[in-house]
C-alpha positions as CSV (number, residue, x, y, z in Angstrom):
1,X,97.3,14.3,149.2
2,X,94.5,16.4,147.7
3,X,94.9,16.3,143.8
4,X,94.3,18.7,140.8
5,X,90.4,18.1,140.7
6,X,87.6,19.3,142.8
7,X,85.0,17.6,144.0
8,X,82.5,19.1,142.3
9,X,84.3,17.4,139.0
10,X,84.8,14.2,139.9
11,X,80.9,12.6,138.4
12,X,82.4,14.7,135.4
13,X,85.8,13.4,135.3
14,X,84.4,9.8,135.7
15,X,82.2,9.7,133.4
16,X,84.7,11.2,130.8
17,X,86.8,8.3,132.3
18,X,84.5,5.6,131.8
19,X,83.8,6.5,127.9
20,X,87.7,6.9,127.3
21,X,88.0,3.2,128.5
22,X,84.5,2.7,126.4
23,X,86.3,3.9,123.2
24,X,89.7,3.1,123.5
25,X,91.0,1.0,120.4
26,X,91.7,-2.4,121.0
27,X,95.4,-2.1,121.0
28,X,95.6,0.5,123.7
29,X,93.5,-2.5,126.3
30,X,95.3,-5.4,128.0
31,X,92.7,-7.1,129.9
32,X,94.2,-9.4,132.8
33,X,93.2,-11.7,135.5
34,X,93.3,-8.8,138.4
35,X,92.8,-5.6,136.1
36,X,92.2,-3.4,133.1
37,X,94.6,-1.2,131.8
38,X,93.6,1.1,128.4
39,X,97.0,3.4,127.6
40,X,97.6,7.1,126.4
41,X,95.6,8.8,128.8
42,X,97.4,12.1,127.5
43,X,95.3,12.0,124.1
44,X,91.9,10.8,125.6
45,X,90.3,14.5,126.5
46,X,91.1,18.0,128.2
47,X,89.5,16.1,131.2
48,X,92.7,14.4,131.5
49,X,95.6,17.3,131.0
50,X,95.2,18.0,134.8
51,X,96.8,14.9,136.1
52,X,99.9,15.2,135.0
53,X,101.2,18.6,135.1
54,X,99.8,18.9,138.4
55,X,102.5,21.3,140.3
56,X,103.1,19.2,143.5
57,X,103.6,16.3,140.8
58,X,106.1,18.7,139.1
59,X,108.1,19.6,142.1
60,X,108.7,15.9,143.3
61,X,109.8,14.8,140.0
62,X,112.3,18.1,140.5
63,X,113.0,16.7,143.5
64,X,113.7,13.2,142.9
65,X,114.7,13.2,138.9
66,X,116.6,15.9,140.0
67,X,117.8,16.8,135.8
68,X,115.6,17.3,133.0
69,X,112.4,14.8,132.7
70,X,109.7,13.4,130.8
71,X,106.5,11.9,131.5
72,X,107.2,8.2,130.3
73,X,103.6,6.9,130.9
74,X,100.0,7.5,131.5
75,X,96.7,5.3,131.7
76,X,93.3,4.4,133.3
77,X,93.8,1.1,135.8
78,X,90.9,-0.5,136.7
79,X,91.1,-3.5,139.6
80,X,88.2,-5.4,139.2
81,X,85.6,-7.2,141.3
82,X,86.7,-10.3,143.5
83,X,90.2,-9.5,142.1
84,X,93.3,-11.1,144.2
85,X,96.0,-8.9,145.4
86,X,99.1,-7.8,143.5
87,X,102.6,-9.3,144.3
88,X,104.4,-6.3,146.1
89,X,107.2,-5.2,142.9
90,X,109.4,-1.7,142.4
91,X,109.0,-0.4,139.4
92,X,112.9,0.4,139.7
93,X,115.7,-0.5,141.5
94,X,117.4,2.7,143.5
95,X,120.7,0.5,142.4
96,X,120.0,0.7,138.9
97,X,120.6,4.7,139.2
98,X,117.4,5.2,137.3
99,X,114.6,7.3,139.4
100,X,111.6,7.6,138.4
101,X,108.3,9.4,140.1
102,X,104.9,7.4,140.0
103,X,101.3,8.8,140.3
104,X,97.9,7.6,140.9
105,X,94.8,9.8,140.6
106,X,92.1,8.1,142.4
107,X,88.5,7.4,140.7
108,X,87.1,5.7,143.0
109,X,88.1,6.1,147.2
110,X,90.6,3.7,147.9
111,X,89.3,1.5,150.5
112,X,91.0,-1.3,152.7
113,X,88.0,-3.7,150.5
114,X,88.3,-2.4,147.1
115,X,92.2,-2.9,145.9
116,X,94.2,0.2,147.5
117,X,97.5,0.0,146.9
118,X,99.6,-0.4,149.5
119,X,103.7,0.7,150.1
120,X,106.4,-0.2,152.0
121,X,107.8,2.6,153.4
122,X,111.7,2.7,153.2
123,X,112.1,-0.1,150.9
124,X,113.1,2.1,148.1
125,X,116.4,1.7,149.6
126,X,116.5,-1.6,150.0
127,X,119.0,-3.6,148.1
128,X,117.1,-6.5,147.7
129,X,113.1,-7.1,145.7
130,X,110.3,-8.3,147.5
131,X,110.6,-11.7,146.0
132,X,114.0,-12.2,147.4
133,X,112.7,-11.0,150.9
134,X,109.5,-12.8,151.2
135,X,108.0,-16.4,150.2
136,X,104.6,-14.9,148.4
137,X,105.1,-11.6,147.8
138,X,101.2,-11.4,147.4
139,X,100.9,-11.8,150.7
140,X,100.6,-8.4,153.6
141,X,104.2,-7.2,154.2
142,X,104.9,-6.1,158.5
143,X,105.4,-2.6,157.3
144,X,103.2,-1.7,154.8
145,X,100.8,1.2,154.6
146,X,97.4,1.3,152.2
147,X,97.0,4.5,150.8
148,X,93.4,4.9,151.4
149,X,92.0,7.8,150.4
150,X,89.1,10.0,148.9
151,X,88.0,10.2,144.8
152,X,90.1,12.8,143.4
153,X,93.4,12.4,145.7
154,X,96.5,11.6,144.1
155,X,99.0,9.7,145.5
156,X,103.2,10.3,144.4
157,X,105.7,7.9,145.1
158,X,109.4,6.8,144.1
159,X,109.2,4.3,141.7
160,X,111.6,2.2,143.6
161,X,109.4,1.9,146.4
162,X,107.6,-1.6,147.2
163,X,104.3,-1.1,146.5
164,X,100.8,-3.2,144.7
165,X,97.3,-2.9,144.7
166,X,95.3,-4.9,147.6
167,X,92.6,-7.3,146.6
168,X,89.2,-5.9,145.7
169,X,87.1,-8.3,148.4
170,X,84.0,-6.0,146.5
171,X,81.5,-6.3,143.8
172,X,82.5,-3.0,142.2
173,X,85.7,-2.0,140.2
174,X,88.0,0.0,141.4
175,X,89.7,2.9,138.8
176,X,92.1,5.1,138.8
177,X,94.5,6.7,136.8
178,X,98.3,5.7,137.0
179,X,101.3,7.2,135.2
180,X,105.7,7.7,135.5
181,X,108.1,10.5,134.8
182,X,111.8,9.3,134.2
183,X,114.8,11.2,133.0
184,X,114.4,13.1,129.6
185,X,117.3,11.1,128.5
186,X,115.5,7.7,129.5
187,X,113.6,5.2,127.2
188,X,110.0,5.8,127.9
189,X,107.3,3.5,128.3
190,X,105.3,5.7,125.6
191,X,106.7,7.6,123.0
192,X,104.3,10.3,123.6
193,X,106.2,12.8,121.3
194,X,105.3,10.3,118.4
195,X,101.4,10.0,119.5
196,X,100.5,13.2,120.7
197,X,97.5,14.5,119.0
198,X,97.3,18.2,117.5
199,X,94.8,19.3,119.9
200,X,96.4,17.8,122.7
201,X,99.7,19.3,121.8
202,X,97.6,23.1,121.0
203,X,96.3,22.5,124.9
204,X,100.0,22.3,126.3
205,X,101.8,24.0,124.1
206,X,104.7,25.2,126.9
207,X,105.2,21.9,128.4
208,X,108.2,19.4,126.6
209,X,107.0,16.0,126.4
């Protein structure tokens, strides 16, 4: 669905995104085979308070938390060239009583050659993982669906959904920003309470993290 930017900020958002990755400390990278991920997106600029309090975000969470939340996570992904696809996964089990509501704000369009991520719809009530259900869970799934889409979209989904990136078949990386809310109550990825900044915290003063 649309998302919280325009498209009149995106070369602006991007380019705040690219020298967030630039400067991010060491510690906050993990550099892997398919992608980059740099954490704490919350504390990397004003660009980036948009995302998540986003009210269509807000009212799924609402929806599918259904009691008090918190965001648990929130940094840049980048997929990068010639990358192979990710093994479909759920980030959680509906069995495991634990919802959680995953976003992606898209950097780039997500294109059927640059590593969209695709979903299988319905699976979040599955019983079963993708690795119990297929022989290489890398490979396409019968019912999935890419989530294609223009810069600036956003795409929310129930964290117990199949879902992974497709391979990036291109010579450009692909970048987006990904992030959770789980249950207030709930051990979160982040402890953003404990690494929010003072200006970040002056910015969003009425939200709880």
């Amino acid at each position: 669905m649309a998302g919280p930017l325009v498209q009149d900020e995106l070369s602006g958002f991007a380019a705040a995104y690219d020298l967030a990755v630039s400067a991010a400390h060491p510690d906050d990278v993990s550099i892997g085979r398919p992608s980059i991920r740099v954490n704490d997106f919350v504390n990397r600029g004003p660009e980036f308070d948009g995302p998540y309090i986003y009210g269509p975000l807000l009212a799924a969470c609402c929806n599918v938390i259904r009691q008090p939340f918190k965001l648990s996570t929130m940094h840049a992904r980048i997929v990068l060239p010639y990358s192979p696809a990710q093994a479909l996964h759920a980030d959680f089990r509906s069995q495991d009583g634990w919802p959680m509501v995953g976003f992606i704000i898209m950097v780039d369009d997500f294109q059927s050659d640059n590593g969209a991520t695709r979903f299988v719809p319905g699976s979040h009530f599955w019983p079963h993982a993708p690795t119990d259900a297929m022989q290489d869970s890398t490979t396409d799934h019968e019912g999935q669906v890419l989530a294609s889409g223009r810069a600036g979209s956003i795409i929310i989904y129930d964290g117990s959904i199949w879902h992974g990136h497709t391979a990036n078949v291109t010579g450009r990386p692909r970048r987006s920003i990904q992030g959770a809310y789980i249950r207030r109550d709930a051990q979160a990825g982040v402890d953003q309470a404990a690494r929010i900044r003072p200006d970040t915290l002056s910015r969003i003063s009425t939200l709880r993290l």
